[in-house]
C-alpha positions as CSV (number, residue, x, y, z in Angstrom):
1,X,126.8,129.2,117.8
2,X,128.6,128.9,120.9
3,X,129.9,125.2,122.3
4,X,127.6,126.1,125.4
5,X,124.6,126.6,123.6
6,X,125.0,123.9,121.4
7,X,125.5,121.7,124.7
8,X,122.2,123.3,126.0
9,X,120.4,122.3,123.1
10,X,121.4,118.3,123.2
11,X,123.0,118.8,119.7
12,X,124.9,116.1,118.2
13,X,127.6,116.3,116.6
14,X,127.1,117.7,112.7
15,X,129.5,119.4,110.1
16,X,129.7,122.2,107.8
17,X,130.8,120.2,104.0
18,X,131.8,121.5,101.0
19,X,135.4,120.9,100.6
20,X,136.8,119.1,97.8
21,X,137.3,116.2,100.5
22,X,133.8,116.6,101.6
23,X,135.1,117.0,105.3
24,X,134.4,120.8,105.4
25,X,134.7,123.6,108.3
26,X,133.3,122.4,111.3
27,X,131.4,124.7,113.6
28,X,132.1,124.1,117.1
29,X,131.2,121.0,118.4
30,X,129.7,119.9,114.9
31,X,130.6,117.1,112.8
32,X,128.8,116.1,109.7
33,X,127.7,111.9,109.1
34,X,128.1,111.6,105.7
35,X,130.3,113.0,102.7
36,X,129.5,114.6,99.5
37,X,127.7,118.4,98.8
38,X,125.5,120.4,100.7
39,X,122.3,119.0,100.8
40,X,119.4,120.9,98.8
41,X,115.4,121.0,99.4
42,X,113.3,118.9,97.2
43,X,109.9,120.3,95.8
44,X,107.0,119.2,97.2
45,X,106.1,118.2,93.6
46,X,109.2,115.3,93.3
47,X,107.7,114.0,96.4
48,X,105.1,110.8,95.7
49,X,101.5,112.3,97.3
50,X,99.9,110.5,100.6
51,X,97.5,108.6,98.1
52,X,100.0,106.7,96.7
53,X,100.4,105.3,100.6
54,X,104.0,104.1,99.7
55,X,103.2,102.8,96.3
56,X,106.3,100.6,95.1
57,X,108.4,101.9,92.5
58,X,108.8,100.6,88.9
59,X,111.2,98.4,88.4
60,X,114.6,97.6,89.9
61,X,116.8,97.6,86.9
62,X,120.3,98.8,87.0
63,X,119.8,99.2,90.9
64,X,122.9,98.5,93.2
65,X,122.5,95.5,95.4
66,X,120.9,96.7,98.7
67,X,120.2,100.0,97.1
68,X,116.8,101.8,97.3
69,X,115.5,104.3,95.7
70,X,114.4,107.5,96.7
71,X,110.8,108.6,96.6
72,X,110.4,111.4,93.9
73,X,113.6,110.3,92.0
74,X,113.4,107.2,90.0
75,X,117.1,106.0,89.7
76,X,118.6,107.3,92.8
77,X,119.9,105.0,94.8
78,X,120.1,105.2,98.4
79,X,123.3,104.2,100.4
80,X,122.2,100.6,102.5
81,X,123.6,102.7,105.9
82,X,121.2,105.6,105.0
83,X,118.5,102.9,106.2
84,X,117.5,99.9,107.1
85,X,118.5,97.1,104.5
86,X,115.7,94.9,103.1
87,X,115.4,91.9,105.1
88,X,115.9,88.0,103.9
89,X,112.5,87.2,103.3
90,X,109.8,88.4,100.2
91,X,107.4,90.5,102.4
92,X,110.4,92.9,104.1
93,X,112.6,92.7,100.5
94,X,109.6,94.5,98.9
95,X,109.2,96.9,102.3
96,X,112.3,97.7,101.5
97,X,111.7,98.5,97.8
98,X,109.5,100.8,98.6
99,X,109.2,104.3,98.8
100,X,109.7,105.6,102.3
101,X,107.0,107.8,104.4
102,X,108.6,111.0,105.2
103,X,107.4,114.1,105.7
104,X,103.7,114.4,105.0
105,X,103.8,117.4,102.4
106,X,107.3,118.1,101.8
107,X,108.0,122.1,101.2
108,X,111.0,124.2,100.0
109,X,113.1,126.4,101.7
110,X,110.6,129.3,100.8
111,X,107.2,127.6,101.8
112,X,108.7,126.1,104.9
113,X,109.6,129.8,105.9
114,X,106.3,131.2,105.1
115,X,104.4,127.8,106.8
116,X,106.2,128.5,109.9
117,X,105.3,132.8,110.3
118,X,101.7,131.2,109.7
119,X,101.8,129.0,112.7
120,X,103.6,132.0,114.7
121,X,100.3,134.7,114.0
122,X,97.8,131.9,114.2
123,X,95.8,131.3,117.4
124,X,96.0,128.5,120.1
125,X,93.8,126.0,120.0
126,X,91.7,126.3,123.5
127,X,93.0,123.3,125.1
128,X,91.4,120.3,127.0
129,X,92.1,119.6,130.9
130,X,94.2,116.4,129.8
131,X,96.3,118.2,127.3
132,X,96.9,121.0,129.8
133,X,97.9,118.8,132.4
134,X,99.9,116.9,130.3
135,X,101.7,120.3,128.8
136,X,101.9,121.3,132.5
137,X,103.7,118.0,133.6
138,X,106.1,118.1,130.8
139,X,107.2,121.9,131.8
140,X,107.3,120.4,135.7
141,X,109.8,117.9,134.6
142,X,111.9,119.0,131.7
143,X,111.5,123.0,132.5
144,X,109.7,125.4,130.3
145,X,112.8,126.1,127.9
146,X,112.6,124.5,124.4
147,X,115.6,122.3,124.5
148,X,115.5,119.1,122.2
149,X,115.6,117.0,124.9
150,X,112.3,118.3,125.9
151,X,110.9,117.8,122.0
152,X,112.3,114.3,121.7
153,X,110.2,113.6,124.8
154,X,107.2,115.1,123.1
155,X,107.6,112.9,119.6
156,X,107.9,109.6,122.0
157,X,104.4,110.5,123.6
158,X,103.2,112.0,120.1
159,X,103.0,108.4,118.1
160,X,101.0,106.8,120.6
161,X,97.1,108.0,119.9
162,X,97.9,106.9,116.2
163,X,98.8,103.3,118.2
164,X,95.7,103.2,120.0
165,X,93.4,104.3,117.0
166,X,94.8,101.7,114.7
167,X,94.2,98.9,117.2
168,X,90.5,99.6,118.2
169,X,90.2,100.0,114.8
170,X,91.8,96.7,113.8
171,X,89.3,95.2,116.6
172,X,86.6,96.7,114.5
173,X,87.4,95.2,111.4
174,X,87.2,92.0,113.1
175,X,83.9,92.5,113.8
176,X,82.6,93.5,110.9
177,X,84.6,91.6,108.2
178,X,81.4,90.3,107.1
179,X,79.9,94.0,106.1
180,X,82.9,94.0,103.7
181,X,81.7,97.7,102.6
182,X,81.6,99.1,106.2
183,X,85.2,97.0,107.0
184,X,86.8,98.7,104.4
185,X,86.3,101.9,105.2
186,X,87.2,101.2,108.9
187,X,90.4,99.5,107.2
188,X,91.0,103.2,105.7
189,X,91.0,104.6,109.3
190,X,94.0,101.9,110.1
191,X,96.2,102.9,107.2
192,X,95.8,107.0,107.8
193,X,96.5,106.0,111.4
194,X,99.8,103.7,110.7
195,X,101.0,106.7,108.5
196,X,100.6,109.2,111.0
197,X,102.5,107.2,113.0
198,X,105.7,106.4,110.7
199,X,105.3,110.5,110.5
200,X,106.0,110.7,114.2
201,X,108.4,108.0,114.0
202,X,110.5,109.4,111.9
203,X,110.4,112.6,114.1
204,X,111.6,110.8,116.7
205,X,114.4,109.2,115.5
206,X,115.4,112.3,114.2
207,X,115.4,113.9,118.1
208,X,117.3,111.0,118.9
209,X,120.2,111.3,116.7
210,X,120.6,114.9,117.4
211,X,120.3,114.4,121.1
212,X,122.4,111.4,120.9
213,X,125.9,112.9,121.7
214,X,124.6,115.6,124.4
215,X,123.8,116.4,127.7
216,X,121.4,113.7,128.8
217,X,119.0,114.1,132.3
218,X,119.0,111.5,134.7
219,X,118.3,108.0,133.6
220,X,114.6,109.0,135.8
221,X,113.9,112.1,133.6
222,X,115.2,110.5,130.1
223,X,114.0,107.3,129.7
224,X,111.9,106.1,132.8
225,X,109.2,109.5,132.6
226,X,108.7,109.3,128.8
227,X,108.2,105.8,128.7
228,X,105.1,106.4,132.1
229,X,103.8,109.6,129.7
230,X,103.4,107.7,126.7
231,X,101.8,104.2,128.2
232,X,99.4,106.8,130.1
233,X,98.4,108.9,126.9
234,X,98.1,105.5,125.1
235,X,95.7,104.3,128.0
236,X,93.8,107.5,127.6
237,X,93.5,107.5,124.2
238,X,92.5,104.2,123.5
239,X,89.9,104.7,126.3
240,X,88.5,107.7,124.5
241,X,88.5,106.6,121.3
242,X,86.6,103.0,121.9
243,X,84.4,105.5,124.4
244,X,84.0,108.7,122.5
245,X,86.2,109.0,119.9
246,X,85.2,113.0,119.3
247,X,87.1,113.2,122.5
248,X,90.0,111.5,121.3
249,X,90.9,113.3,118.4
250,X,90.2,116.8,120.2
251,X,92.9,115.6,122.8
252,X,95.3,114.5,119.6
253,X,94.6,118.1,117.9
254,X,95.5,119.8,121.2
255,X,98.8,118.2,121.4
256,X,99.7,118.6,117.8
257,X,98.7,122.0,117.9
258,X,101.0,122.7,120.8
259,X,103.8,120.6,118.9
260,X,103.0,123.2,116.3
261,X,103.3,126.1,118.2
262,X,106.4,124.7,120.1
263,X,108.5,124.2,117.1
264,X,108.0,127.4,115.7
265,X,108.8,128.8,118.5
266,X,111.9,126.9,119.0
267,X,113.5,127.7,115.5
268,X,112.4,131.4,115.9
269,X,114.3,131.2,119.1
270,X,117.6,129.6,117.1
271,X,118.6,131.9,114.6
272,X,122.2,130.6,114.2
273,X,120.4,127.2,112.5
274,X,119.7,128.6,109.5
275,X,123.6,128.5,109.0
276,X,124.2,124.6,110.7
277,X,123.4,122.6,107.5
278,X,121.2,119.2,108.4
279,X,122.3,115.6,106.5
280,X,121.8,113.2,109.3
281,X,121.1,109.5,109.1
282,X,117.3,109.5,107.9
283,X,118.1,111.9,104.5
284,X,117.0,108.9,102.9
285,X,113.9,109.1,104.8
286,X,113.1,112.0,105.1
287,X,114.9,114.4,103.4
288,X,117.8,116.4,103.6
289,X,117.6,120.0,104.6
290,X,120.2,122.9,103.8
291,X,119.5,123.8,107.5
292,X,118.4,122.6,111.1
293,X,116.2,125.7,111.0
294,X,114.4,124.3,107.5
295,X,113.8,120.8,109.4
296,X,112.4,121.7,112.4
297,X,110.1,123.7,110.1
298,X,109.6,120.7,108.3
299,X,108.6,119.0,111.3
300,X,106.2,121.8,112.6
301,X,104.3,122.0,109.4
302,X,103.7,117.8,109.7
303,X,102.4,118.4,113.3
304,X,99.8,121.3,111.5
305,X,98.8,118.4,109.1
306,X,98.5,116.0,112.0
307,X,96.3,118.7,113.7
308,X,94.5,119.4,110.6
309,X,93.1,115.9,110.2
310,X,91.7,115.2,113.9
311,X,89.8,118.5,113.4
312,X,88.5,117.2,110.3
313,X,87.6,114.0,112.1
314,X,86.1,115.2,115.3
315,X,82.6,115.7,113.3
316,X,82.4,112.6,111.7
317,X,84.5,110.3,114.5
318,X,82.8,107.5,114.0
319,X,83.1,104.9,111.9
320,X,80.4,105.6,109.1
């Protein structure tokens, strides 16, 4: 991969390991954050399923201080830099003793591959005026390439629905505490939402770190734009979803169809990742990959599964 195209893309700095020092060959313009081997898929099946929704893990015996351990792994310690350390008080020491939300459905090398020639032959979704003008706007501003600067600007605007359907929600459970049956199943609609969002989250910081040491746009285009896009899409999803929620989700499984189109598309488009090995600061979130190619994949399946469940909600939107 050329130095040019690696500036195009926005990539941060990242490094081929594998030396005995673990410093490695570096590609140009690549330098890797951490030492040790080259990092290998987990199963889907050593990864803790959604309904465990973060369950704590057994015990901390024999832990290192400020270590935690990996989801999937019992006894694996996580370096303290590879997150964020458990804070001073009881509720964010057991946060942080706690399995992290990663990827949704984590797949090997060989499922991600397959997953992602799926999305490729698979139909658009027929999409809504807002998502169009919204996909429109973002092709005005950022151009109709797929650079990463473009896709970080998609997973800031991306979290937000999840946002706004966790706090109607939460108004709704205010209202109805006293039909403890019907609050709890509105409660339900608040946790899947706050995991879809730690999903995105994690997606984002992600785009971040790999954008972090290239070409930026104008301080207009980077930062001011995004922020406008997201507080709109937050307006207008809120809006729906206290309104019509049907409408909301539609407009959510638009844009996370498109998300899942886009990244396909983008690591079809990138051939030379396969070779540029991924360990960045959130392996110990979510996952390291033995290629950028395999997390952008990654990525694309969790916006399918994102897509996947507004579908499956649009029918039965409200709360029952």
């Amino acid at each position: 991969m050329s130095t040019d195209r690696i500036r195009r893309q926005g990539l941060a700095p990242l490094r081929l390991r594998g030396s005995p020092d673990g410093e490695g060959e570096p590609l140009p313009g690549l330098e890797a954050p951490h030492d040790g081997g080259f990092p290998q898929a987990v199963a889907a099946s050593e990864v803790a399923p959604p309904s465990e929704d973060r369950a704590g893990l057994d015990g901390d015996a024999g832990r290192e201080p400020g270590a935690v351990e990996v989801v999937g792994k019992p006894g694996t310690p996580r370096r303290e830099h590879d997150t964020v350390a458990a804070g001073p008080g009881p509720v964010s020491a057991a946060v942080g003793r706690r399995a992290p939300f990663g990827p949704i459905e984590r797949l090997d090398h060989d499922r991600l591959v397959a997953e992602q020639h799926a999305s490729l032959r698979s139909p658009r979704r027929r999409y809504c005026v807002p998502a169009r003008v919204l996909f429109r706007l973002m092709d005005v501003v950022y151009g109709k390439a797929r650079t990463l600067e473009k896709f970080r600007v998609l997973e800031l605007v991306a979290r937000v629905p999840y946002q706004a359907w966790e706090n109607v929600a939460y108004v709704a459970v205010t209202h109805t505490a006293r039909q403890p049956g019907f609050a709890r199943r509105v409660f339900e609609r608040v946790r899947t939402s706050r995991w879809e969002q730690d999903n995105e989250q994690w997606h984002l910081l992600i785009l971040e770190e790999l954008t972090a040491a290239g070409p930026r746009q104008p301080w207009i285009r980077s930062r001011l734009v995004p922020q406008v896009l997201a507080f709109a899409y937050y307006q207008l999803s809120w809006f729906l979803f206290a309104l019509r929620p049907a409408s909301s989700y539609r407009l959510n499984a638009d844009f996370e169809d498109h998300a899942e189109h886009e990244y396909a598309l983008l690591v079809q488009e990138q051939p030379e990742w396969e070779q540029m090995p991924y360990e960045g600061s959130f392996t110990g979130d979510f996952g390291a990959y033995r290629s950028l190619a395999d997390l952008f994949r990654q990525i694309g399946y969790d916006e399918r599964l994102h897509k996947l469940e507004s579908e499956a909600h649009i029918a039965r939107a409200r709360f029952s």
